[in-house]
PAZAGU-847882 format. One line per field, with one value per residue (C-alpha): residue number from 1; x, y, z. Coordinates in pm, whole numbers, plus 50000, padded with zeros to 5 digits. Layout:
PAZAGU-847882
n c(NUM  ...)
u c(X  ...)
v c(Y  ...)
w c(Z  ...)
//
This chain:
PAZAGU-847882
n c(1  2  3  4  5  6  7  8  9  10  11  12  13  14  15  16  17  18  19  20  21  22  23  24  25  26  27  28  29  30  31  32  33  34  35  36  37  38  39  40  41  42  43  44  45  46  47  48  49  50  51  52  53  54  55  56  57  58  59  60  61  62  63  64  65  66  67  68  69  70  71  72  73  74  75  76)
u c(50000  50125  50138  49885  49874  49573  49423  49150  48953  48908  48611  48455  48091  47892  47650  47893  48181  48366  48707  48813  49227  49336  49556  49807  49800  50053  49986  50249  50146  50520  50640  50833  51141  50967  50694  50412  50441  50182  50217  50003  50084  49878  49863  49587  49347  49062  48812  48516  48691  48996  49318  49450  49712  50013  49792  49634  50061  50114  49845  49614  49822  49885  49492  49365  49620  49441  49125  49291  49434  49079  48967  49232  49239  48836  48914  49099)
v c(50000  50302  50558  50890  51183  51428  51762  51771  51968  51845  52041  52120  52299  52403  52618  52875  52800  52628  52505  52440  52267  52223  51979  51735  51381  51094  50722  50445  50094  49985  49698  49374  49609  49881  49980  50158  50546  50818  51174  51484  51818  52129  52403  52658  52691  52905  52999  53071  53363  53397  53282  53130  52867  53000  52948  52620  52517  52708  52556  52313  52080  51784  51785  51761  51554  51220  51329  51467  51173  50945  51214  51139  50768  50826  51017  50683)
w c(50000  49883  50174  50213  50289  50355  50462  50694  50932  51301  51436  51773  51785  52071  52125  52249  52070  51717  51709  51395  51368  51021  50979  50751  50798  50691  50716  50560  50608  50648  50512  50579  50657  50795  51085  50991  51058  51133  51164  51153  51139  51254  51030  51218  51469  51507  51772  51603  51361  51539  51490  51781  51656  51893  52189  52100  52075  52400  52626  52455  52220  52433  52527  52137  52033  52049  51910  51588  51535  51518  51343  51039  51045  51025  50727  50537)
//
C-alpha cells in the first residue's frame, strides 16, 4: 500500500463556541522492513473567527492531540 497523505479539518461545535484545527496527515502501512508510521501536522486553529494557533501550541496541544488523530484515520 502506497502511503497517504491528507488535509482535513478536526472540528469542535457548541452552542457557544467552534474550534476548527486544520491539519496534515501521513499514514504508511510499512512493510516487511519497515513499521508503519503516522504523523500529523497542525497548520491553524481558530476559535470561532479567530486565529488562535500560537495558543492552541502554547496551552492546549497535548489535550487535542488524540482526538485529531481518530479524526484522520476516520478520514481513510
Amino acid at each position: 500500500m502506497k502511503p497517504i497523505k491528507l488535509h482535513s479539518t478536526y472540528s469542535m461545535v457548541t452552542e457557544t463556541y467552534a474550534l476548527h484545527v486544520e491539519y496534515s496527515y501521513y499514514y504508511d502501512s510499512g512493510d516487511y522492513y519497515q513499521p508503519p508510521e503516522e504523523e500529523v501536522e497542525i497548520k491553524s486553529v481558530y476559535l470561532d473567527d479567530m486565529d488562535i494557533t500560537d495558543f492552541y501550541w502554547d496551552w492546549i496541544d497535548d489535550r487535542l492531540d488524540d482526538n485529531i488523530y481518530e479524526h484522520a484515520r476516520g478520514q481513510l
